[in-house]
C-alpha distance (Angstrom), angle and dihedral (degrees) to the residues before:
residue distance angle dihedral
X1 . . .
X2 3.99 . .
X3 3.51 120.8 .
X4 3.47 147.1 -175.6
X5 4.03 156.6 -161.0
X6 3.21 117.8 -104.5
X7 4.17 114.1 -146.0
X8 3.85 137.3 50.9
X9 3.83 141.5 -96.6
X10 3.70 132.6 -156.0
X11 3.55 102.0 -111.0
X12 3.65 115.9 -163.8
X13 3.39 115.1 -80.2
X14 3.58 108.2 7.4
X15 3.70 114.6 -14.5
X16 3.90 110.3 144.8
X17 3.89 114.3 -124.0
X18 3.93 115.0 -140.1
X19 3.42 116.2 -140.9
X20 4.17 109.0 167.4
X21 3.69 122.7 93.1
X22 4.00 85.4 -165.7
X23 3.67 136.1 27.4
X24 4.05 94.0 -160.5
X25 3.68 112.4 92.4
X26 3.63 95.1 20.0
X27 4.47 107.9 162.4
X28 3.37 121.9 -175.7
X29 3.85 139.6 177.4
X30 3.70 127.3 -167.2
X31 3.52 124.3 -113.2
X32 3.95 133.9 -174.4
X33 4.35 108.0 -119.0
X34 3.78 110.9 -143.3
X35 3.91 102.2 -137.9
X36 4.18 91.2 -133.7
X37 3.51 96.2 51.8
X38 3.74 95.4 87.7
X39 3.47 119.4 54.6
X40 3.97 124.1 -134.9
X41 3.82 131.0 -92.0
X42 3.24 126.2 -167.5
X43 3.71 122.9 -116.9
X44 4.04 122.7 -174.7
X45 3.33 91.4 -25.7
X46 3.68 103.0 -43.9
X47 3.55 136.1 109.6
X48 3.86 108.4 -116.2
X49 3.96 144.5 157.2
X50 3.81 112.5 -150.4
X51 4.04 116.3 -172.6
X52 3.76 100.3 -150.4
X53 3.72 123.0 -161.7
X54 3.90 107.4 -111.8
X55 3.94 91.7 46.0
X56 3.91 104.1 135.6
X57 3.97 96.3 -126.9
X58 4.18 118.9 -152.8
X59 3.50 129.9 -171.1
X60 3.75 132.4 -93.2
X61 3.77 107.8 -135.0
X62 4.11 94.5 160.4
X63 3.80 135.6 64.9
X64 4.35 135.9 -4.5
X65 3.65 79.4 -17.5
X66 3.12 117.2 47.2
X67 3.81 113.6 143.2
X68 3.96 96.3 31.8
X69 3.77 122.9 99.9
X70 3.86 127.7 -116.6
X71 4.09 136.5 168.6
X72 3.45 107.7 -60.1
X73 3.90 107.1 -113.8
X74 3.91 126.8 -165.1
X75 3.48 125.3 165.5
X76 3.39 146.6 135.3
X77 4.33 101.6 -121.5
X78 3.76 125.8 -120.5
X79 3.90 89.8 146.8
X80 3.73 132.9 119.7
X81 3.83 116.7 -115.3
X82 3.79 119.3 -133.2
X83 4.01 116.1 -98.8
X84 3.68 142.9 168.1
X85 3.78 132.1 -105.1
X86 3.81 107.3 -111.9
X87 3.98 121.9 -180.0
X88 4.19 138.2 178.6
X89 3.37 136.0 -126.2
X90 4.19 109.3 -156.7
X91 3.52 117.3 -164.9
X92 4.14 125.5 -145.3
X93 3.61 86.6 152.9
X94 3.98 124.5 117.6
X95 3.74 107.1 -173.9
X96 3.14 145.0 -9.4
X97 3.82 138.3 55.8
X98 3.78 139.5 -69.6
X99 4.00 138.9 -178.8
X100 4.10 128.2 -137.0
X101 3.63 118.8 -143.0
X102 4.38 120.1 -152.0
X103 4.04 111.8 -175.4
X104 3.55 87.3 -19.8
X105 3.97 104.3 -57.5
X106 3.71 103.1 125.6
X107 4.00 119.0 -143.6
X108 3.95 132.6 -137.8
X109 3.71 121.7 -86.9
X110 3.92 117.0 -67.8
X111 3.80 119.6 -161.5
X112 3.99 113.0 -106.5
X113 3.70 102.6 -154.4
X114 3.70 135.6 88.7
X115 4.01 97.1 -85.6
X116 3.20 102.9 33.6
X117 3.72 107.4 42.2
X118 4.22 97.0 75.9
X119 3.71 136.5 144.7
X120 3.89 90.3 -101.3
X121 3.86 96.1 56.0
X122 4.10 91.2 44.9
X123 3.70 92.5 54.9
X124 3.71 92.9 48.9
X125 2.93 94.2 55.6
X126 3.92 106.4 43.0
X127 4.23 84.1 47.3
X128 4.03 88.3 55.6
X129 3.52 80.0 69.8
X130 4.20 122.1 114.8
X131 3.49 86.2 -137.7
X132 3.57 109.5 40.0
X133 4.11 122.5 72.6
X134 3.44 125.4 -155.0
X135 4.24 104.9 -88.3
X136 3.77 85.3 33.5
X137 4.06 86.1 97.5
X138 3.60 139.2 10.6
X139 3.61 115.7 -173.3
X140 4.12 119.9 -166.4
X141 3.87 142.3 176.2
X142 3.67 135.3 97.0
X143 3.45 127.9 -63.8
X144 4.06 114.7 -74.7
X145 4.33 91.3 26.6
X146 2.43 162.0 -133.3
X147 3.87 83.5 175.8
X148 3.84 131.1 -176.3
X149 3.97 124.7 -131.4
X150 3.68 114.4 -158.4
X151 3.73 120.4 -168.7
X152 3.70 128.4 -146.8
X153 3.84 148.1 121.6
X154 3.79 105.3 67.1
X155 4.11 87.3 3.7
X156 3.54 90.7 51.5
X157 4.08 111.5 132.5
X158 3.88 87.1 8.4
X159 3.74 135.4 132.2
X160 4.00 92.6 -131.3
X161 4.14 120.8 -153.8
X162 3.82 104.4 -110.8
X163 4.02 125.3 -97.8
X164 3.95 107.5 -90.7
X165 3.81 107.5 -143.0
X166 3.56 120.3 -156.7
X167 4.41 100.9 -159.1
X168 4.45 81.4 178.0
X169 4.01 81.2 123.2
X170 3.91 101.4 27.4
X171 3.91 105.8 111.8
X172 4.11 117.7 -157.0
X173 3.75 94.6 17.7
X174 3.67 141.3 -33.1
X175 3.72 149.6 -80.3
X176 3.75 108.1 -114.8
X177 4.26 119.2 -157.2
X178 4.01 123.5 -151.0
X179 3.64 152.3 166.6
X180 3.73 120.1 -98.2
X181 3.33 99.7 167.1
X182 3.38 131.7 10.6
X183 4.08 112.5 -131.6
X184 4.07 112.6 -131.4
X185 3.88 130.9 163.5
X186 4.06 118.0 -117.9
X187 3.35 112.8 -70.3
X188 4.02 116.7 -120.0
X189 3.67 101.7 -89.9
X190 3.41 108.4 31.9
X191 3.65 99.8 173.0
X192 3.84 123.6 -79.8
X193 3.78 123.1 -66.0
X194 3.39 125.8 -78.2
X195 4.29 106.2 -154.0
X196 3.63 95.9 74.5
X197 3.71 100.3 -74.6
X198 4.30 90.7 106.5
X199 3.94 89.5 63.4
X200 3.44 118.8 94.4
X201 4.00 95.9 -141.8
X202 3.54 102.2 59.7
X203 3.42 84.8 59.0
X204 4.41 103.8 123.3
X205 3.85 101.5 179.1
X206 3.64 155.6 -91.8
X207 3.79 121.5 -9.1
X208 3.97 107.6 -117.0
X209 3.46 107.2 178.9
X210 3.41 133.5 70.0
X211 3.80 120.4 -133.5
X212 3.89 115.5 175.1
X213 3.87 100.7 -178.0
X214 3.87 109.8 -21.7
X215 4.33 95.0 100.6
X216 3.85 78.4 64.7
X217 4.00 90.6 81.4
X218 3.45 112.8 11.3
X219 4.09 144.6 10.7
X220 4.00 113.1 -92.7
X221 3.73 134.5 -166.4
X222 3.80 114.7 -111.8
X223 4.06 131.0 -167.7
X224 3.47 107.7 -116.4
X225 4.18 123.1 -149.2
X226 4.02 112.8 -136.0
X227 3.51 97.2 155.6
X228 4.13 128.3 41.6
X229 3.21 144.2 95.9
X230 4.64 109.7 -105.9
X231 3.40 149.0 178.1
X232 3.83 105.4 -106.4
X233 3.99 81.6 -163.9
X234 4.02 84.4 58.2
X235 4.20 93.6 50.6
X236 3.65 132.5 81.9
X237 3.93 138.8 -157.2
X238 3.72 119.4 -165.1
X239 3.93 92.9 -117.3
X240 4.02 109.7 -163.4
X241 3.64 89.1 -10.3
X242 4.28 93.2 -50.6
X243 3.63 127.3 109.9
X244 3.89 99.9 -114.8
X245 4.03 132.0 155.1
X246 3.64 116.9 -63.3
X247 4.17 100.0 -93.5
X248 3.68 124.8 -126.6
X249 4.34 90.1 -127.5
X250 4.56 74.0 60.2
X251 3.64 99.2 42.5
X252 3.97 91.9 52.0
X253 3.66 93.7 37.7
X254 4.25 82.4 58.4
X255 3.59 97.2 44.5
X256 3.55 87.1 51.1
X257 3.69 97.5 54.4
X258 3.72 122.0 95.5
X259 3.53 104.3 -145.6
X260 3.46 88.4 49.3
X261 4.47 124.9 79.4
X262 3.81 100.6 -174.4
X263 4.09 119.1 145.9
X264 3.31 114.0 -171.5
X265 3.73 130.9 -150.3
């Protein structure tokens, strides 16, 4: 006699996860998603936010949006934060000229001495570049060095190749380039959130509606559950910033709350 397993999985890309052990006495309100309050996974390769019916769902009570709903996210840290690459460019130099090289496009001369060699005349130069864009770089420090270059824009979060100097034309010494900082994404589990989402009562329910890609450009309204009986083992929280099974510290927090009807089972 054939058989079978009741409950869903998230299949990458856009399997639906099933989360209610009934469909009778099923209540719902609706609740406006806030696109950056669930972070991105990625799935074959690509980067990707999927809303997945089951996500417990908290409110946002802090910031641009406050009053929207996101994935509720507790947590206790441990997680690296993202940052961007920043390197130096130090100056022993006392004339002449010298060129910087990014990903192998090559700039126009820069002066190498005290005067010349400023923040203004770096940056220039670097956004001359084919394949730099203005916000890509910002470059400061006084005139003479040492000066500080600051990646962003299409760099942003990114470990970044160092600046190639090419002293050929430097006379007295040379203009050295180096990495500060290194640039990195966030880390998976970056801590919990900090609008309201980490507190266990403004949680408001069980995610309903499945969205595979659309909180990637814009808010959406999602059904949320308030009343029905679940599967805890079929839920999720978003657990130092990872989507991880609902906990049992969650599930009694929710069966606690008032405004809340959910029986798990």
């Amino acid at each position: 006699m054939a058989d079978f397993v009741k409950g869903g999985t998230p299949r990458a890309p856009f399997g639906v996860n099933e989360y209610l052990r009934s469909t009778q006495d099923v209540k719902k309100d609706s609740y406006t998603f806030a696109k950056g309050a669930i972070p991105e996974e990625t799935i074959d390769g690509v980067a990707q936010k999927v809303l997945q019916p089951g996500t417990v769902l908290a409110s946002i009570t802090s910031g641009d949006d406050a009053g929207k709903v996101g994935v509720y996210a507790p947590g206790a840290g441990g997680g690296v934060a993202a940052v961007d690459e920043v390197q130096s460019l130090t100056r022993t130099s006392t004339g002449g000229t010298i060129t910087l090289a990014h990903e192998g496009e090559v700039t126009g001369t820069i002066p190498a001495d005290a005067v010349g060699f400023t923040a203004a005349a770096v940056q220039a130069a670097l956004l001359a570049l084919p394949n730099l864009n203005v916000g890509d770089v910002v470059v400061t420090g006084a005139a003479g060095g040492p000066l500080t270059v600051t990646f962003g824009g299409q760099y942003a979060d990114q470990d970044v190749a160092t600046l190639t100097v090419d002293n050929t034309s430097a006379t007295g010494g040379t203009i050295v380039a180096a990495q500060v900082t290194a640039g990195a994404a966030a880390s998976a589990g970056a801590g919990p959130a900090t609008d309201g989402r980490q507190t266990a009562a403004n949680i408001v329910g069980i995610n309903d509606t499945f969205l595979p890609w659309q909180l990637l450009e814009r808010d959406c309204e999602v059904a949320v559950t308030y009343e029905a009986t679940v599967r805890q083992a079929w839920c999720y929280e978003y657990a130092n910033g990872v989507r991880t099974a609902l906990s049992n510290i969650t599930r009694d927090a929710m069966v606690d709350d008032p405004s809340l009807a959910i029986l798990f089972k």
